[in-house]
C-alpha positions as CSV (number, residue, x, y, z in Angstrom):
1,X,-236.5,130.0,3.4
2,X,-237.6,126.1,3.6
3,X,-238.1,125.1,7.2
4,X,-236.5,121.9,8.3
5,X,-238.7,119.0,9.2
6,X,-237.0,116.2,11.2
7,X,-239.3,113.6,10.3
8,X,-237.9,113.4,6.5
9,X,-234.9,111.9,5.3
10,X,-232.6,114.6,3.5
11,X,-232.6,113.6,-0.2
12,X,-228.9,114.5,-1.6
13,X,-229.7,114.9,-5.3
14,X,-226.7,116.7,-6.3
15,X,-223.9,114.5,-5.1
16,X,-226.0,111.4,-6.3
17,X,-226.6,113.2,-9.9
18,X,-223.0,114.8,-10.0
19,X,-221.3,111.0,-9.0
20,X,-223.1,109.3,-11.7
21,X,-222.5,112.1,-14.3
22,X,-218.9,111.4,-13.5
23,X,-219.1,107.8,-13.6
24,X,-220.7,108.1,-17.0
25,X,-218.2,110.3,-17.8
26,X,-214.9,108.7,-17.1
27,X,-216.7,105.7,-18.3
28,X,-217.0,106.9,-21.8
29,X,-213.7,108.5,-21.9
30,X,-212.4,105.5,-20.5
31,X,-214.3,103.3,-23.6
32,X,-212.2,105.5,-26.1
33,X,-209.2,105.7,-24.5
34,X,-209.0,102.0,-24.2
35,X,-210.6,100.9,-27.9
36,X,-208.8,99.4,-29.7
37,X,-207.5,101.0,-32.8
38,X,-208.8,100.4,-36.2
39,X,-206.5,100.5,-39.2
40,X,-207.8,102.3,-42.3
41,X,-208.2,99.9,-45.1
42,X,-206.7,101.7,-48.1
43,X,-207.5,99.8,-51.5
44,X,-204.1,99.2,-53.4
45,X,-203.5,101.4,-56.0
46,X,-204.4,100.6,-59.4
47,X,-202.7,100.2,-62.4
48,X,-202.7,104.1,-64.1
49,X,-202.3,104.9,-60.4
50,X,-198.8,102.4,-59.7
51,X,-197.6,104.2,-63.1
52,X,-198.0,107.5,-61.9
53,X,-196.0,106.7,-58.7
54,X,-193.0,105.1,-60.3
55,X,-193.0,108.6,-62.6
56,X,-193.3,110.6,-60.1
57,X,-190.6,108.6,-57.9
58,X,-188.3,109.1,-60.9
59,X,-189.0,112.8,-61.2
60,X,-188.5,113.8,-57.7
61,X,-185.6,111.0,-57.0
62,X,-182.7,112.4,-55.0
63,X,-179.5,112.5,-57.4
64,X,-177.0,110.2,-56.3
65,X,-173.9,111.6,-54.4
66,X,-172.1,113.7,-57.3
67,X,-175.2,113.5,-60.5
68,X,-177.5,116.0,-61.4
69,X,-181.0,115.8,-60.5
70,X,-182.8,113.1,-63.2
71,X,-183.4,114.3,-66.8
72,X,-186.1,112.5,-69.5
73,X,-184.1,111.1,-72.3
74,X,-185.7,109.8,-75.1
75,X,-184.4,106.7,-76.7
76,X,-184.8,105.2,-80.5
77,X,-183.1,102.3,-81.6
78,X,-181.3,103.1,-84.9
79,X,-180.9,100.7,-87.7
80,X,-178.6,98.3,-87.4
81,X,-178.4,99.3,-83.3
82,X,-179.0,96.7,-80.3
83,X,-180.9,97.1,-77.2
84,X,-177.7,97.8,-75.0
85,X,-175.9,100.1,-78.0
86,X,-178.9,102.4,-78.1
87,X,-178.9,102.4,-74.0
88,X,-175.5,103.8,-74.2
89,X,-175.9,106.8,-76.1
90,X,-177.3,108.0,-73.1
91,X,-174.3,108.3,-71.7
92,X,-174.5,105.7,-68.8
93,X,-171.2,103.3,-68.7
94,X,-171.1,100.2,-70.9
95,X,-171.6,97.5,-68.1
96,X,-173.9,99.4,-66.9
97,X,-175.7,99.2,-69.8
98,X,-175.8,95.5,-70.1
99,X,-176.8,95.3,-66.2
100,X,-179.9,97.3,-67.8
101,X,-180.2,94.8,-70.8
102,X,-180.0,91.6,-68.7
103,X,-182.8,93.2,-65.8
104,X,-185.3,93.9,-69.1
105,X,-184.6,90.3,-70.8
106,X,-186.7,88.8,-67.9
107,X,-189.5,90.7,-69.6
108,X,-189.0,91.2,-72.8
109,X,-186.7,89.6,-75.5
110,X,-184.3,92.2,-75.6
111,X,-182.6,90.9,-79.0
112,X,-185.4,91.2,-81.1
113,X,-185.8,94.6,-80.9
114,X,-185.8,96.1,-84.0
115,X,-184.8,99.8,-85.4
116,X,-187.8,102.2,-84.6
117,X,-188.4,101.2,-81.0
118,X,-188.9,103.7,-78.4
119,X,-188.3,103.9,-74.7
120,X,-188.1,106.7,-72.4
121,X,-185.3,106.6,-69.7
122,X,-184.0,109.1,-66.1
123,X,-180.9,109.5,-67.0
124,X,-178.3,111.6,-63.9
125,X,-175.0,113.5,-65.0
126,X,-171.8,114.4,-63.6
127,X,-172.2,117.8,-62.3
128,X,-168.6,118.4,-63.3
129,X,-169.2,117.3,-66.3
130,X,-166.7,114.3,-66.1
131,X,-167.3,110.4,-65.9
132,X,-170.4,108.1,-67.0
133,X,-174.3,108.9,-66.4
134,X,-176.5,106.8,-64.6
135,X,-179.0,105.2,-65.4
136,X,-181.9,106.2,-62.7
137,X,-185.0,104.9,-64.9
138,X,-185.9,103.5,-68.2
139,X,-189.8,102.8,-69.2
140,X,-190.4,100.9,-72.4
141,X,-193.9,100.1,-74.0
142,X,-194.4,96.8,-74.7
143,X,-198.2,96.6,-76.1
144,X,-201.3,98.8,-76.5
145,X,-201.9,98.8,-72.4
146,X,-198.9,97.1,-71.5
147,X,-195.0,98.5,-70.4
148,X,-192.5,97.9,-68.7
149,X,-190.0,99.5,-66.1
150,X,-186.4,99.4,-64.6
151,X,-185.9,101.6,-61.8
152,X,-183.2,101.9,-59.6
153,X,-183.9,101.4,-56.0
154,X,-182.0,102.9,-52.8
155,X,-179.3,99.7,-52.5
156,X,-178.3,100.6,-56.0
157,X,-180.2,97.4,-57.4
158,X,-182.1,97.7,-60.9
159,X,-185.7,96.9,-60.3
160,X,-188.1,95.7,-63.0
161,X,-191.7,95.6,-63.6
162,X,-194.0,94.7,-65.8
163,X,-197.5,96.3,-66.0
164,X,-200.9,96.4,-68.1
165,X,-203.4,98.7,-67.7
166,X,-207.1,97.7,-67.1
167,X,-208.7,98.7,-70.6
168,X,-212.9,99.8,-70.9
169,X,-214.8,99.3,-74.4
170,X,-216.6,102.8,-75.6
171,X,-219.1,103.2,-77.6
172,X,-219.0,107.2,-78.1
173,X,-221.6,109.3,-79.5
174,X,-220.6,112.9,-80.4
175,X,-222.9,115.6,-81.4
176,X,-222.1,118.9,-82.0
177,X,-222.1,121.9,-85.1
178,X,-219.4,122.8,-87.8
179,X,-217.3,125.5,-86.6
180,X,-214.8,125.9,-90.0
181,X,-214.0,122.6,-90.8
182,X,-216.2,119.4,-90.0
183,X,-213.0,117.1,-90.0
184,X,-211.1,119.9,-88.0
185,X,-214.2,120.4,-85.6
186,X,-214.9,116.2,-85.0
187,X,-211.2,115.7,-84.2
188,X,-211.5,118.6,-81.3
189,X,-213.9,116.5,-80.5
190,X,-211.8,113.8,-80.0
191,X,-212.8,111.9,-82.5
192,X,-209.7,109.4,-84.4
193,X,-208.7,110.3,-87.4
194,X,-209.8,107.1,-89.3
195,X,-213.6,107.5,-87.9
196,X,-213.4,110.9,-89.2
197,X,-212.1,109.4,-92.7
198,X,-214.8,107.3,-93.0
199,X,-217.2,109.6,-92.2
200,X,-215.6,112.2,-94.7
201,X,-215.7,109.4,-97.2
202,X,-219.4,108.9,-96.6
203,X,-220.9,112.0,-96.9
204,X,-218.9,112.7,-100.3
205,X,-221.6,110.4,-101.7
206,X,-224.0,113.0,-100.7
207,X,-222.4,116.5,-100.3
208,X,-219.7,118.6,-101.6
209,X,-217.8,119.1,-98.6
210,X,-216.5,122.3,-100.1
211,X,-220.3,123.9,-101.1
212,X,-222.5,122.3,-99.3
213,X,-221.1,122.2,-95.6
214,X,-221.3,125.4,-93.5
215,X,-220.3,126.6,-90.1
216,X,-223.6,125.3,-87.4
217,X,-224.4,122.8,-89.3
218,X,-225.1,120.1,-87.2
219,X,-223.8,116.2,-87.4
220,X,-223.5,113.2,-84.9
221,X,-220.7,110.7,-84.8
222,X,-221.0,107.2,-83.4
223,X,-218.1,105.2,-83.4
224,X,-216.7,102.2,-81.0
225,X,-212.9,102.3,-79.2
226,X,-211.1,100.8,-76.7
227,X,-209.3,103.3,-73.9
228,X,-206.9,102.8,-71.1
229,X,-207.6,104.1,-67.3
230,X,-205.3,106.9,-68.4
231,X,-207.8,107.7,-70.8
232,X,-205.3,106.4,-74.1
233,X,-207.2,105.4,-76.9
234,X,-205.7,102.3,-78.2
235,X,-208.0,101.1,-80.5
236,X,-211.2,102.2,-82.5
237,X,-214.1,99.6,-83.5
238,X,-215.1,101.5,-86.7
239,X,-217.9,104.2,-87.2
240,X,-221.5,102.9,-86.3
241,X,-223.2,106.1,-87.1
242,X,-223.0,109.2,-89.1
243,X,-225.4,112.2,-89.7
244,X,-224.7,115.4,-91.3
245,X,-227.7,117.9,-92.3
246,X,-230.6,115.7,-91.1
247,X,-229.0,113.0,-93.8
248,X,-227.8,109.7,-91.5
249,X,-225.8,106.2,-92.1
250,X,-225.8,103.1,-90.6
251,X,-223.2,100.8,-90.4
252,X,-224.9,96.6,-91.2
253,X,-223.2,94.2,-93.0
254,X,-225.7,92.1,-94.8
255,X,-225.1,88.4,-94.5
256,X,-222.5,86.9,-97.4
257,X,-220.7,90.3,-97.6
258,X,-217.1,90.9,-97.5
259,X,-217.4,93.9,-95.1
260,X,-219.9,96.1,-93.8
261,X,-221.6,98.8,-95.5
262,X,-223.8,102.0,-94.5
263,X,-227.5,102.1,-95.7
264,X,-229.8,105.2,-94.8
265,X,-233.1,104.5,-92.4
266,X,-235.4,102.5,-94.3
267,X,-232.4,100.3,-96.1
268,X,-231.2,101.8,-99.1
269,X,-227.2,101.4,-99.3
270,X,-226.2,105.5,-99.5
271,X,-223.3,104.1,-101.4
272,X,-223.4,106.2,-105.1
273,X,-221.5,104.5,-108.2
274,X,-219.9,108.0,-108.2
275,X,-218.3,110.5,-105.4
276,X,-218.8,113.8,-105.7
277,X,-215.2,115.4,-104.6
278,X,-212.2,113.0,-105.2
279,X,-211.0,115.2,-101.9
280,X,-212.3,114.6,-98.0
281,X,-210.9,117.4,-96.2
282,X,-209.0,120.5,-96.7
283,X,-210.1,121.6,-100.1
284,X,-212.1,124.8,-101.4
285,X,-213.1,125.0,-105.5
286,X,-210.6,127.7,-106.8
287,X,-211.7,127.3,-110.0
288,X,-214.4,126.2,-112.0
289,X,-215.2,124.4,-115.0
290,X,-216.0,126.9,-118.1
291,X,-214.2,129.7,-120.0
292,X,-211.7,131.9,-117.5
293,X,-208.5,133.7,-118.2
294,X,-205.9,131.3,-117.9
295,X,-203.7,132.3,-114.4
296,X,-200.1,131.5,-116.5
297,X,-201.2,132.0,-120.4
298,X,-203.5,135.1,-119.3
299,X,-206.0,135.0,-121.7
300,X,-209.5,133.4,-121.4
301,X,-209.5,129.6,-122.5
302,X,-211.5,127.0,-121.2
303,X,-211.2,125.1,-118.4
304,X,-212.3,121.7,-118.8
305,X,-212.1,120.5,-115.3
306,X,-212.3,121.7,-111.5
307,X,-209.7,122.9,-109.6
308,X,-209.6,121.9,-105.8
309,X,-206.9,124.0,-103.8
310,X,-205.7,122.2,-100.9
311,X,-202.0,121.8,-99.2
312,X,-199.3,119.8,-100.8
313,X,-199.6,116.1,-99.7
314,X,-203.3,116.2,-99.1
315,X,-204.9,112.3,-100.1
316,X,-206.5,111.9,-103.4
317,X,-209.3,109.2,-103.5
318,X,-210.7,107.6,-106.3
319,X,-214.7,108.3,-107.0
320,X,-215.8,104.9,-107.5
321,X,-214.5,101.8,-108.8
322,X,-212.1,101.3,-111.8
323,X,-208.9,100.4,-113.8
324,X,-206.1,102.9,-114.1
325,X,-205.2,104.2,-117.4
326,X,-202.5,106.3,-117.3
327,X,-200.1,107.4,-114.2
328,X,-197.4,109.1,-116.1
329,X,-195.4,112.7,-116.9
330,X,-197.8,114.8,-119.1
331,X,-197.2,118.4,-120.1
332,X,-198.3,120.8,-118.0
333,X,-200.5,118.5,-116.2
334,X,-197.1,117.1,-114.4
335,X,-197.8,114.2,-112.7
336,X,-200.8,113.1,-114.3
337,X,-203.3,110.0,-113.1
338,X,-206.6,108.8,-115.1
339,X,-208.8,106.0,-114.3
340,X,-211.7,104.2,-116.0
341,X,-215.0,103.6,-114.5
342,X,-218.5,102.0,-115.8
343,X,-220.1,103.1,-118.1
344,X,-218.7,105.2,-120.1
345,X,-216.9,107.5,-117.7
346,X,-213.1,108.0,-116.7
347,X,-211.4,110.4,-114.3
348,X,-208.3,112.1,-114.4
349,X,-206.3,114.2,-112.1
350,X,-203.5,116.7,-113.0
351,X,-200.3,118.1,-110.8
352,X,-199.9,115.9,-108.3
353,X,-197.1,115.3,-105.9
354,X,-196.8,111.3,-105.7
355,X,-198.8,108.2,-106.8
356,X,-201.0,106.0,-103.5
357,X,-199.2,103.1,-103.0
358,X,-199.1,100.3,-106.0
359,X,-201.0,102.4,-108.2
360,X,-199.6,102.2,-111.9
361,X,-201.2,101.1,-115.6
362,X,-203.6,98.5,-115.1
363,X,-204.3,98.5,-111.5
364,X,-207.9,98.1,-110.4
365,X,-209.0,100.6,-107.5
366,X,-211.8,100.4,-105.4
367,X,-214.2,103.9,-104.4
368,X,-212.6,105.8,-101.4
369,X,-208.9,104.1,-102.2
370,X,-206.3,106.7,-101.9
371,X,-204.7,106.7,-105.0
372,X,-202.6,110.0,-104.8
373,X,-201.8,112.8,-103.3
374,X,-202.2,116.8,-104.7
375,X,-198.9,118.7,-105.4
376,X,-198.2,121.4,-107.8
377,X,-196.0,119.4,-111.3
378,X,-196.4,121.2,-114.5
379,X,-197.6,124.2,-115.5
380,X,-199.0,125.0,-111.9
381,X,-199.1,128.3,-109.6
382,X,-199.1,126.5,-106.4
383,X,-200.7,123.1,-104.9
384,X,-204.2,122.4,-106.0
385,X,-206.1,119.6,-107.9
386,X,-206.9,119.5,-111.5
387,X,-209.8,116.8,-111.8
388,X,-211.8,116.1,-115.2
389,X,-214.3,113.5,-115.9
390,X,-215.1,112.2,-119.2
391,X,-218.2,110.5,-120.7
392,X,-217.7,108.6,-123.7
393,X,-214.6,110.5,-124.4
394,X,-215.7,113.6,-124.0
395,X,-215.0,116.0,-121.1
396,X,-217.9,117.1,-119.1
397,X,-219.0,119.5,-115.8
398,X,-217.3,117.0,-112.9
399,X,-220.2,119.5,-110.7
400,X,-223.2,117.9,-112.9
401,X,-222.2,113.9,-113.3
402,X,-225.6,111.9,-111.5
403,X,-225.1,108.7,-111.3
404,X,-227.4,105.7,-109.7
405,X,-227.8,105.1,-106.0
406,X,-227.1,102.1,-104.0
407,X,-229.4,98.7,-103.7
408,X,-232.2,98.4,-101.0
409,X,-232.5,95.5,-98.7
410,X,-235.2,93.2,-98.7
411,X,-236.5,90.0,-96.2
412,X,-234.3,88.4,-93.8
413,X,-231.2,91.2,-94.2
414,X,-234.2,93.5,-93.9
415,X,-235.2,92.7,-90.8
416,X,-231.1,92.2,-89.4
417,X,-230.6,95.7,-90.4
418,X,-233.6,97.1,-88.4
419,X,-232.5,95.4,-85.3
420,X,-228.7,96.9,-85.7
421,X,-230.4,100.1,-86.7
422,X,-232.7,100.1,-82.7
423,X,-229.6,99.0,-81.3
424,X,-227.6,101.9,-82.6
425,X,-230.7,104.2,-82.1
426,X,-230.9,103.2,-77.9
427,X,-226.7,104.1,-77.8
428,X,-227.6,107.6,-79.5
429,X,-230.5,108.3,-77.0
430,X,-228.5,106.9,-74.1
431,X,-225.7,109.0,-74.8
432,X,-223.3,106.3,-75.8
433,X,-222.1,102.6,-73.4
434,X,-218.7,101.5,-71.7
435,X,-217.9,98.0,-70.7
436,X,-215.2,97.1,-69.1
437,X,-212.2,94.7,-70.0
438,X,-210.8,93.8,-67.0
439,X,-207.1,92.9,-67.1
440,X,-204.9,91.8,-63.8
441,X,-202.0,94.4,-63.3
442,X,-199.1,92.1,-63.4
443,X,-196.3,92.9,-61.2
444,X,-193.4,91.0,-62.1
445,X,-190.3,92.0,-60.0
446,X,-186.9,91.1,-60.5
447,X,-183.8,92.6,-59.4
448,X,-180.2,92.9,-60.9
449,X,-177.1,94.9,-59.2
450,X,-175.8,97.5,-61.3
């Protein structure tokens, strides 16, 4: 036990430790009870985002006193059908339809609509089933990122907005191997369906796409387009790229030319005088050219053509450039098409369903222009293409035609096309760009009882 001295002051170390402890204590609790509060800053919503919410406000909108809970209605104005008539086939009551008419006219001009224009609308019902529908929303698109909306707001008042989506510039590359078909497998992708025409276009200078394309092979797509936040593709910007089996194009157009073209990697336009299928997609060789027994007659004959099975409908293209001939009934060829090329050569094509648009006797057609479509006229056992080529008026093996290939560029276009070509080549190995095109979301309100 410590012994006492008198001479020494007594040192209290716990009541001096324990009152500042406290202090310092009730002093910080004191600091946040009495701080002043800070408000979150929230960012306002953005454009996809104010969409979403006005959707979701009309899906989950309490039904007025009376109506069913909202339903989506799809709308098409009919010929010869206004705005406001089309509005009332929804059921809603006929001034309430103009109230609807004269909210959307501060947006839109309401009486120029013509037949085919859509708009989605909320539309309530009587739960008895008697009396007028109300109108609870209507959504109408007005442009590629742009629409408009009329909602109806707790007072009963028709609300309208006007809104446009910020939009971003792609450029998309795509890689990946065949699995069945190599138009079927790009669009998965999410490639468009033009991009994928080109490219199909393209590569019939070089393949058959019915022989020569297998499942893993691989091929590389790159192609430009414009998407909304919601991730709606709204435009394309053409294909820069293409490569199929180690063979690649790319898109330059040389100065003084109408359009662009696709040359390989050293310059050469991949452009043949002649296709090798008059068919993109969806087609397999179901018969040859050579002696086989006839599938109607049913003894052997020759065959002095191809046939390419593919569905009803499916786009005939013409192999290269030329004058048609003939787009007439004949025989058992039904609907029968031939075309004259250079030198020497014409093609013609047998059963088909309809003629492209404007093609008759005497109208020139460029390579790659769709100028029918396969069907199964005449003496035919279901759809499929008959094609024959002729050389000096004689038919020969479509399968063996060799033709010429395209022209090679030379000084000043040479050296543009090698700077496209490194452009193109730092997207591939950088996996593709974005940039962004801003555009303000435009809020426009206005307000009309209804």
């Amino acid at each position: 036990m410590a012994q006492f001295d008198p001479r020494r002051q007594p040192m209290r170390i716990a009541p001096h430790a324990m009152t500042a402890v406290a202090a310092l204590t009730v002093a910080l609790f004191a600091g946040r009870a009495y701080q002043p509060a800070q408000a979150e800053v929230v960012p306002p919503p953005s454009a996809s985002q104010m969409a979403a919410m006005e959707a979701n406000a009309l899906a989950t909108a309490s039904a007025p006193d009376g109506l069913t809970a909202p339903e989506a209605v799809p709308v098409q104005i009919r010929r010869g059908e206004t705005f406001e008539e089309a509005v009332r086939r929804t059921g809603i009551a006929p001034e309430e339809a103009s109230a609807v008419a004269a909210t959307l006219s501060n947006a839109v001009d309401v009486t120029a609509m013509r037949a085919g224009q859509k708009f989605e609308t909320a539309i309530s019902r009587p739960r008895g089933g008697r009396g007028d529908a109300r109108l609870i929303g209507l959504t109408m698109r007005t442009g590629p990122a742009s629409q408009v909306t009329v909602s109806r707001s707790f007072d009963g008042a028709l609300r309208l907005r006007a809104l446009e989506e910020r939009v971003t510039h792609e450029t998309v590359v795509l890689s990946g191997k065949v699995e069945g078909s190599l138009s079927r497998t790009a669009r998965r992708g999410g490639v468009p369906a033009d991009i994928t025409r080109v490219a199909g276009r393209l590569f019939s200078h070089k393949f058959d796409m019915d022989r020569d394309i297998h499942s893993n092979d691989q091929f590389t797509y790159v192609f430009g387009r414009t998407v909304t936040e919601a991730g709606r593709t709204i435009a394309t910007d053409g294909l820069l790229y293409a490569e199929l089996k180690g063979v690649a194009f790319y898109r330059f157009q040389p100065a003084g030319a109408k359009e662009a073209q696709y040359f390989d990697a050293t310059g050469k336009n991949t452009r043949s005088a002649f296709m090798r299928t008059p068919l993109e997609r969806g087609f397999r060789v179901s018969s040859s050219f050579g002696f086989r027994r006839h599938p109607i007659a049913g003894y052997r004959k020759m065959h002095q053509g191809i046939d390419f099975a593919a569905g009803s409908g499916t786009p005939v293209v013409a192999p290269a450039d030329g004058v048609v001939v003939e787009a007439r009934r004949w025989g058992g060829y039904g609907n029968w098409l031939r075309i004259r090329h250079s030198n020497g050569l014409e093609s013609g094509y047998g059963h088909l369903s309809r003629y492209g648009s404007g093609i008759r006797a005497g109208q020139r057609v460029r390579q790659g222009q769709v100028v029918a479509y396969v069907g199964s006229t005449g003496a035919s056992t279901g759809p499929h293409l008959h094609y024959e080529i002729w050389r000096n008026g004689q038919r020969i093996n479509p399968a063996g035609i060799r033709t010429e290939e395209g022209t090679v560029l030379a000084g000043a276009d040479l050296a543009a096309f090698r700077a496209e070509k490194a452009r193109i080549d730092r997207i591939r190995a950088a996996g593709g760009e974005r940039r962004p095109q801003v555009q303000s979301a435009a809020l426009r309100p206005a307000s009309t009882q209804g």
